[in-house]
NUBA-283403 format. One record per atom (N, C-alpha, C, CB): atom name; x negated, z negated, y negated; residue in one letter. Coordinates in steps of 0.2 Angstrom, whole numbers, plus 5000, padded with zeros to 4 digits. Each point is the difference from the previous one (the first is absolute). Glycine has a CB too. Example, Ala and Ser with C-alpha at 12.3 -4.5 7.8 and 13.67 -1.06 7.14 Angstrom:
BEGIN
  atomo    px    pz    py  residuo
      N  4934  4961  5028        A
     CA  5004  5000  4994        A
      C  4996  5000  4994        A
     CB  5009  4994  5006        A
      N  4993  5010  4989        S
     CA  4996  4999  4994        S
      C  5004  4997  4995        S
     CB  4994  5010  5003        S
REM end
This chain:
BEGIN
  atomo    px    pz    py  residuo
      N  4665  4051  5339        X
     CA  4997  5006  4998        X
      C  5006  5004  4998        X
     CB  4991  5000  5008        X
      N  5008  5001  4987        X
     CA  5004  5006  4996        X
      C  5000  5006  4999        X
     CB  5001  4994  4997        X
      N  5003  5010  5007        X
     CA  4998  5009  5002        X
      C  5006  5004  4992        X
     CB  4999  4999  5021        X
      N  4995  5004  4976        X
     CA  5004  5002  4996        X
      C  5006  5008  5005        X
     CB  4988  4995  4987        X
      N  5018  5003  5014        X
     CA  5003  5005  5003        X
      C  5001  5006  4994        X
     CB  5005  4992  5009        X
      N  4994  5009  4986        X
     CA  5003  5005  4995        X
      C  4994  5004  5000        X
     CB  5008  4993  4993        X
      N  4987  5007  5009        X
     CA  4994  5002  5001        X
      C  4997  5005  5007        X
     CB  4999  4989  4993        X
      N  5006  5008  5012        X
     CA  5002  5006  5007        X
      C  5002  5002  4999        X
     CB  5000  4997  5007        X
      N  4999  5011  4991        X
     CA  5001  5007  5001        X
      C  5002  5003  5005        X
     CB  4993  4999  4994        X
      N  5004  4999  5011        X
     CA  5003  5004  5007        X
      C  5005  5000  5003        X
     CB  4991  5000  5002        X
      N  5012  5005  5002        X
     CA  5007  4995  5004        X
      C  4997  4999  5005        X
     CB  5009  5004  4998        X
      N  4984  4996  5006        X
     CA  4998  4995  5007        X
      C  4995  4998  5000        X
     CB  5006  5005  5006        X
      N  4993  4991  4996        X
     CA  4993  4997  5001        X
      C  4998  4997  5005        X
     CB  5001  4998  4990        X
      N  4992  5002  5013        X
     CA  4999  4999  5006        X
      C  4999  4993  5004        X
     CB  4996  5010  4997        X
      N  5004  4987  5007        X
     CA  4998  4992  4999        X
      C  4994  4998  4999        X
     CB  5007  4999  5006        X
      N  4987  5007  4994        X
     CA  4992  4997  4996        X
      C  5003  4999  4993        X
     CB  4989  5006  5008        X
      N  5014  5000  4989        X
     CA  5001  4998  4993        X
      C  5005  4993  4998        X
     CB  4997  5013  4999        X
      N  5009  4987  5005        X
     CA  5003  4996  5001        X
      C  4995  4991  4998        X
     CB  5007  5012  5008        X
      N  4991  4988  4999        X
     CA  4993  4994  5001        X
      C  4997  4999  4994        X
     CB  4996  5003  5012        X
      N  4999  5004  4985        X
     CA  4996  5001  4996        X
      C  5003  4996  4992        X
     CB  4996  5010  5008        X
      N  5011  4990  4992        X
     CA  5002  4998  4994        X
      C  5004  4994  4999        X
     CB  5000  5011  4998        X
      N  4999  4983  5008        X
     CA  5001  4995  5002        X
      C  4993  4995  5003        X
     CB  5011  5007  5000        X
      N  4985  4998  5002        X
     CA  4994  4994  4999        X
      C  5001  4999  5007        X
     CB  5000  4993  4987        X
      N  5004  5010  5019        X
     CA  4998  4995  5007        X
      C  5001  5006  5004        X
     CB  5005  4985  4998        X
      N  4995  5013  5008        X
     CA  4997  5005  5006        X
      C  5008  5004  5003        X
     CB  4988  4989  5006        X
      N  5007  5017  4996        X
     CA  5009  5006  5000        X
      C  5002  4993  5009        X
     CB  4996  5023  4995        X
      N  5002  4977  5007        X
     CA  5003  4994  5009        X
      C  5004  4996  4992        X
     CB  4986  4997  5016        X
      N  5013  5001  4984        X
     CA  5005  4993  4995        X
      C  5006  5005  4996        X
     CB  4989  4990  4996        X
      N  5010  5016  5002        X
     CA  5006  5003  4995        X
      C  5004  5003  5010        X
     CB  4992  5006  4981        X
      N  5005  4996  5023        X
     CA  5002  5001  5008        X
      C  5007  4993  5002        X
     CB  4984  5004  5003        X
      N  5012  4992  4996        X
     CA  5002  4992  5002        X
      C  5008  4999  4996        X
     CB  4985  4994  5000        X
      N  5013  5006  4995        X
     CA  5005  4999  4993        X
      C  5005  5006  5003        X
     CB  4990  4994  4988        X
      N  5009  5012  5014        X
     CA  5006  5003  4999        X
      C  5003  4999  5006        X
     CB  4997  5007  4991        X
      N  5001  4990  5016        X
     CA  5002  4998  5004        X
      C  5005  4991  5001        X
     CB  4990  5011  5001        X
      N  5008  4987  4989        X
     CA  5004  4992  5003        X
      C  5004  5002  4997        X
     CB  4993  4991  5002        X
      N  5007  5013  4990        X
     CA  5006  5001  4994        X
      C  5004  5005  5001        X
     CB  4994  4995  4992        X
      N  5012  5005  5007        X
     CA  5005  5004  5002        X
      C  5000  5005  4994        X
     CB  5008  4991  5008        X
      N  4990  5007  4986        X
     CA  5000  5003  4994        X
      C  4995  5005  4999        X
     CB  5005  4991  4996        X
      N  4991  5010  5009        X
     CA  4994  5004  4998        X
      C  5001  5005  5006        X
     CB  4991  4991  4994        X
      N  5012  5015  5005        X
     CA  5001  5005  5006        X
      C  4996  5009  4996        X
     CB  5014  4992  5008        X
      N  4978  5007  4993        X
     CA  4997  5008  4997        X
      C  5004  5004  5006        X
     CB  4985  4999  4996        X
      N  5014  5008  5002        X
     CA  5001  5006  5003        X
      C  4993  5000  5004        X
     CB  5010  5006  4991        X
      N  4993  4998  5013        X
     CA  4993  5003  5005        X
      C  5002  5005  5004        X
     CB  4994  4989  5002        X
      N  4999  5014  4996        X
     CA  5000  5008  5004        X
      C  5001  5000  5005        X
     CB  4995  5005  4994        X
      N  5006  5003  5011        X
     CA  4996  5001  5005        X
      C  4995  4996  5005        X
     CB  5004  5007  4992        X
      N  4992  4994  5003        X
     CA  4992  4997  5002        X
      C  5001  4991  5002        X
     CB  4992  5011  4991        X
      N  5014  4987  5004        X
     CA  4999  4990  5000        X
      C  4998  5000  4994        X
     CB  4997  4995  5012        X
      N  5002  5009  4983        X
     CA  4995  4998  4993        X
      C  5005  4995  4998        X
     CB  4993  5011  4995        X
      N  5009  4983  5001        X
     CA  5002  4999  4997        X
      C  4998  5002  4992        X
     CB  5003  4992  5010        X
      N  5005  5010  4986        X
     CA  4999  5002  4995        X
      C  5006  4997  4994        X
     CB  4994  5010  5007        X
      N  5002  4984  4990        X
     CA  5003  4994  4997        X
      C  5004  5005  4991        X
     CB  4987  4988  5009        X
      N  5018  5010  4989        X
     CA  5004  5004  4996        X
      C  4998  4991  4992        X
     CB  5013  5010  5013        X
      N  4988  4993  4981        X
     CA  5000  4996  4996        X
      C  5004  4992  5002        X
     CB  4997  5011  4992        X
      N  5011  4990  5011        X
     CA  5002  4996  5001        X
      C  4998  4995  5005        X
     CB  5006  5006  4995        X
      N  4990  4998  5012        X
     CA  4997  4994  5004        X
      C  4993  4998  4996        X
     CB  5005  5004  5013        X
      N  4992  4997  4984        X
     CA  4994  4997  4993        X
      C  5003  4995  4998        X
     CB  4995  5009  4995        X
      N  5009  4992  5003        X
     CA  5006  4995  4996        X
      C  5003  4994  5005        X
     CB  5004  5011  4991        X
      N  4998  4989  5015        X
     CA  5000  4996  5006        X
      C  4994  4997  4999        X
     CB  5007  5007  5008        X
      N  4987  4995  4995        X
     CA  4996  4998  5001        X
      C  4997  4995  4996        X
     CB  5000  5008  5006        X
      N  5000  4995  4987        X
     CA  5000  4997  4994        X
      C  5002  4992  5001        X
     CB  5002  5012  4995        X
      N  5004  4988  5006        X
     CA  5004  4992  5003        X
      C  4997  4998  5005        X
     CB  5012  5001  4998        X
      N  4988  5001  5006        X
     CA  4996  4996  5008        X
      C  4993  5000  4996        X
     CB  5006  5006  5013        X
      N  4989  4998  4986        X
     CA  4996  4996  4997        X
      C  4999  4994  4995        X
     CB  4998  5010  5004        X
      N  5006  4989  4991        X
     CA  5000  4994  4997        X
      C  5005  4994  5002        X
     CB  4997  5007  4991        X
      N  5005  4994  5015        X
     CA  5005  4996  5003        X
      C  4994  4996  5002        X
     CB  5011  5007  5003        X
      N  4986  4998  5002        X
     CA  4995  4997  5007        X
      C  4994  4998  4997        X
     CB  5004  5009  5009        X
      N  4994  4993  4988        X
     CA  4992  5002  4998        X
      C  4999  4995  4993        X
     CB  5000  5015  5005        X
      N  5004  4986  4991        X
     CA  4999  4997  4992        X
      C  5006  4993  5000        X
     CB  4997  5016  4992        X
      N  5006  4984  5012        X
     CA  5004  4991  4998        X
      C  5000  4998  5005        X
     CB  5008  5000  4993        X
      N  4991  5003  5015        X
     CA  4994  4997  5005        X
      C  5009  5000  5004        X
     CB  4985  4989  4993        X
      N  5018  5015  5007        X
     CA  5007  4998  5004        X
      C  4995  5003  5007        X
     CB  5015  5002  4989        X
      N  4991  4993  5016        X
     CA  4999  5002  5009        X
      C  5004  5007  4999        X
     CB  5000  4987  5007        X
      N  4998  5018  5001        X
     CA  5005  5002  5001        X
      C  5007  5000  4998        X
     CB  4992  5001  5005        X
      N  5009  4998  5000        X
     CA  5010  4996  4999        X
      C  5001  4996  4993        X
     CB  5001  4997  5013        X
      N  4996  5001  4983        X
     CA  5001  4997  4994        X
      C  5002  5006  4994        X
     CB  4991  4989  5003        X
      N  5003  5017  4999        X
     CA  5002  5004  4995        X
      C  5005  5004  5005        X
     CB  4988  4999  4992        X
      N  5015  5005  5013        X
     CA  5005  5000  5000        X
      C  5006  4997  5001        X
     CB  4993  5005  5001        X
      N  5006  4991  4998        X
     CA  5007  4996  4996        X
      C  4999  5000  4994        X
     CB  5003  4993  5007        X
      N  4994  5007  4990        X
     CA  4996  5000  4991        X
      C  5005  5008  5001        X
     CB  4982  4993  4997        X
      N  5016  5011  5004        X
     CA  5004  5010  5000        X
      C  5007  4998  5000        X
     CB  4991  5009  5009        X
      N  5011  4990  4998        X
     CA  5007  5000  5002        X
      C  5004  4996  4993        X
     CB  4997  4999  5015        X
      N  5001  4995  4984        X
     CA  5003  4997  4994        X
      C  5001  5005  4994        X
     CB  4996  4989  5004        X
      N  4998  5013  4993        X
     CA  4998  5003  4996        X
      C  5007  5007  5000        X
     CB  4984  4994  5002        X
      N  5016  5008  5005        X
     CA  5005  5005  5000        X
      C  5006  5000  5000        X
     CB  4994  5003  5003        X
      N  5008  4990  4999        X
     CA  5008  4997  4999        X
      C  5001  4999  4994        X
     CB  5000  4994  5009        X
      N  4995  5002  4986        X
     CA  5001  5000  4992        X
      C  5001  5006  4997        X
     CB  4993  4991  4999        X
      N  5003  5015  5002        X
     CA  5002  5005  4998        X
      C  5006  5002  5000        X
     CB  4991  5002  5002        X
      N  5013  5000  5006        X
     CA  5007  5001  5001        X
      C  5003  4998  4995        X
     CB  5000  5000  5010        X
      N  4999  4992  4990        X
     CA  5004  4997  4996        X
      C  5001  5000  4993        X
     CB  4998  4996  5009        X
      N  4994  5007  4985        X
     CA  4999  5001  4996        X
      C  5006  5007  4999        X
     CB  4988  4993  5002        X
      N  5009  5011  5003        X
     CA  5005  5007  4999        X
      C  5005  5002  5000        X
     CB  4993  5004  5003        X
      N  5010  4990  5001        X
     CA  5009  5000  5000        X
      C  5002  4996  4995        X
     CB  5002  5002  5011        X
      N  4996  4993  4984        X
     CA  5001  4998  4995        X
      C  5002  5004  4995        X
     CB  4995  4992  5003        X
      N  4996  5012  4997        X
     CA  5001  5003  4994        X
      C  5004  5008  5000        X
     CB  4990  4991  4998        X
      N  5014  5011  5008        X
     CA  5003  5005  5001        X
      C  5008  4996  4997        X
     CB  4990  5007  5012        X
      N  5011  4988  4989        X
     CA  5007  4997  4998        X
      C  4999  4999  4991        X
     CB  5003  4994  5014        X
      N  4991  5003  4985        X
     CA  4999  5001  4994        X
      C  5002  5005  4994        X
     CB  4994  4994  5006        X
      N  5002  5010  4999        X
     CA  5001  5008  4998        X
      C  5007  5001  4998        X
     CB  4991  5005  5007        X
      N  5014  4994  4997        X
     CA  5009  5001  5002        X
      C  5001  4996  4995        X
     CB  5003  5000  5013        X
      N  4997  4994  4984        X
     CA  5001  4996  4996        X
      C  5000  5003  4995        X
     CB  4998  4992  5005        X
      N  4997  5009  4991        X
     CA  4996  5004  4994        X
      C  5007  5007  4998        X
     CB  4983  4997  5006        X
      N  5017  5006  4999        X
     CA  5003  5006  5000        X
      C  5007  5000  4999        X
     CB  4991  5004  5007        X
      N  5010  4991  4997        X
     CA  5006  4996  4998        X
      C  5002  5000  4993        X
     CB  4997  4993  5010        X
      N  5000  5004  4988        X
     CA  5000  4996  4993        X
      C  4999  5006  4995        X
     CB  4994  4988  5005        X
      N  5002  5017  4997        X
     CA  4997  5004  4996        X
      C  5010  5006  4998        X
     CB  4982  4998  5008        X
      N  5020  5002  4999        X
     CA  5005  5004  5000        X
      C  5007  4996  4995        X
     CB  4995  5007  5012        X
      N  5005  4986  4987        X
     CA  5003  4997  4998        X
      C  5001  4998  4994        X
     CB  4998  4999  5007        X
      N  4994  5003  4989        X
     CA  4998  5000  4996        X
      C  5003  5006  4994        X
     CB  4993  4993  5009        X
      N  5004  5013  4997        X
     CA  5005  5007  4999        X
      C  5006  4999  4999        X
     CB  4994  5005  5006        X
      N  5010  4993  4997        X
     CA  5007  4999  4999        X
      C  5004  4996  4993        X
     CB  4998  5000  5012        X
      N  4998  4997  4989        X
     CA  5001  4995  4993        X
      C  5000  5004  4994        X
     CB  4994  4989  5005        X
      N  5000  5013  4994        X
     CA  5000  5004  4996        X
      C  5002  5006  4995        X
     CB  4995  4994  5006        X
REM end
């Protein structure tokens, strides 16, 4: 399932709507934010949970983890965790990359 995010307007949303734009029961969106470390709504006073674009976007992954390529629990968090190590690793490449470039760029300057 594919939640158009550019299309959520609000900054919170409730877990019926939440559920509602995933197709499964608010106890499972309950469940789910009690197994994945990545899915933490805010909640009021009262206990509402009040889910922000970026846990949609969480969820988003846990549901096509779990649900659409049929991963276990633990499969799909280890599917995340990795997913987040590559990232790191993505963003400190390309942060040295950057250094390089700028490098080159002021070298360039010089030469000139």
């Amino acid at each position: 399932m594919a939640i158009n995010i550019d299309q959520l307007t609000k900054l919170y949303y409730s877990i019926g709507e939440v559920a509602e734009l995933f197709g499964v029961s608010r106890s499972l969106i309950r469940f789910w934010e009690s197994e994945f470390d990545i899915l933490k709504p805010k909640k009021n006073r009262k206990g509402d949970r009040k889910f922000t674009v970026k846990d949609i976007e969480n969820l988003e992954i846990i549901y096509n983890l779990v649900k659409v390529k049929g991963y276990t629990l633990e499969g799909a968090k280890r599917n995340i965790r990795l997913q987040k190590s590559e990232q790191k690793q993505k963003n400190l490449l390309l942060k040295k990359l950057r250094n390089i470039k700028s490098g080159l760029e002021n070298l360039k300057d010089q030469l000139s």
